[in-house]
Every structure is written in C-alpha cells, then in structure tokens.
C-alpha positions, 0 to 999 in steps of 0.5 A: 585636453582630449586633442593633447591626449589623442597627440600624446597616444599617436606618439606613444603609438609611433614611438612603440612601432618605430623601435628596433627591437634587439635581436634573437640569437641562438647557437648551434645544437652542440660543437661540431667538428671536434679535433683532437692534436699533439701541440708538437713533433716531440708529442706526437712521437710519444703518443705513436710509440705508446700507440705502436706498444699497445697494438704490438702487445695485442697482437702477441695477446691474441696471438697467444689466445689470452682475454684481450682488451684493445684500448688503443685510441680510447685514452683520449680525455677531451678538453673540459669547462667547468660543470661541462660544455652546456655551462660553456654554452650557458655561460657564453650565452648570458655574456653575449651583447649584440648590438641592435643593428646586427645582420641575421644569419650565421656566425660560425667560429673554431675555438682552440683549446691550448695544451695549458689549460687555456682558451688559446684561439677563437677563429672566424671562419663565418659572419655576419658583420663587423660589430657582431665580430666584435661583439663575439671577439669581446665575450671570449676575452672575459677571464669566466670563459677562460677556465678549460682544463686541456685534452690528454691523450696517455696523460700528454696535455694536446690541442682541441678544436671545435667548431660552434655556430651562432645564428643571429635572427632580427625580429621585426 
C-alpha cells in the first residue's frame, strides 16, 4: 500500500510541474495614436469651409474688439462605446482566449471606427504568432464589440483610428 501511494504522490507531483499554465496578458495603459478623419473628399471640403467661416468670422470678432471665443477645432466628438472606452477594454479583456502556446511579448493593432456607427477595421501592425493573431481576429468578430457610435467633426459622422497593445507574458 505505501509503495502505490509514494507512486500515486510522484505522479501527481510530475503531473503538477509538467503543466503549461496559461498565459498572462495585459493591454496597454490607454489607446494611443488616436486620429480623427473625414471618410471622404465631399466631407472634407465641408468641414474646411466650416472651418475657413469660423476663423474669417473671429478675425472680424477681434478686429472689431468684440468678446470672442475661438472654438475652431474643438467641435470634435470622438467616437464612443457604450459606458466609454474602459468597458471596451473590460469587454475585450474578458472575451479574449489565448491559447496555452502563445509567444510573449507585443501584439499591437490599429482599429478603425467607421463613419456608420461600426467597428470597420482591425489592423495588425505587430504580433507575436499566428494562433495569437487568430485569437485577437476572433474577439473583434463578436457583434458586443461591434456597439461604436462614430466620430463627428460639426456633426459630420468621420473615421477614427486608435492604436491598443496587448502584451502576452507566459509564466513558467
């Protein structure tokens, strides 16, 4: 009896030391290289014209010595997730499966937000493997992740680009 039992202990002890454990990952502090842009020529021209009238109206304000407020370039609305961008992360987070095999290190992507109210483009400009690309490529598809409200610039709906890393650490 107490040779199967010191057997039955080494195997549990092998079993135990010989597991891979999953790995840890973590995403960057906030998004970065944020960038707001008209979808098109037409738009564009819009928001210059608007633009051009509010900086040729505070150049007559001033001229004149009248009380000005310059509010060129601050009628931006960034595009927006529901309960704000720390639930994006939260959300994104909790979704996620990595695979026990997946390589450390950095996994940095650029997502676009179309002028639609959607989540138009998820771009890999960095990673670490295949089966981790999959992994992130798979949690973008599912439709909780889908729920932006776009960018406006003077109420025109326009693109928004971000860029969020995701670092992958396997523990030994």
């Amino acid at each position: 009896m107490k040779p199967v039992f010191t057997l039955f202990i080494i195997f549990c002890f092998l079993n135990c030391s010989l597991r891979k454990k999953k790995p840890v990952y973590y995403f960057s502090t906030g998004i970065e290289n944020i960038e707001v842009f008209p979808a098109n020529k037409r738009d564009s021209t819009k928001i210059d014209s608007i633009n051009l009238a509010g900086e040729k109206f505070l150049e007559k304000c001033k001229r004149n010595n009248l009380d000005c407020i310059d509010d060129i370039g601050i009628m931006t609305l960034y595009a927006s997730f529901p309960n704000g961008i720390s639930n994006f992360r939260q959300v994104l987070y909790d979704e996620l499966r990595l695979t026990k095999n997946a390589k450390s290190g950095e996994n940095r992507i650029r997502i676009t937000i179309g002028t639609k109210d959607n989540l138009e483009k998820v771009e890999f400009l960095k990673y670490t493997d295949e089966e981790t690309k999959k992994s992130i490529e798979t949690v973008f598809k599912i439709p909780m992740l889908n729920t932006w409200k776009s960018a406006k610039i003077y109420g025109i709906a326009v693109k928004e680009q971000f860029e969020l890393s995701i670092f992958i650490e396997n523990k030994k």
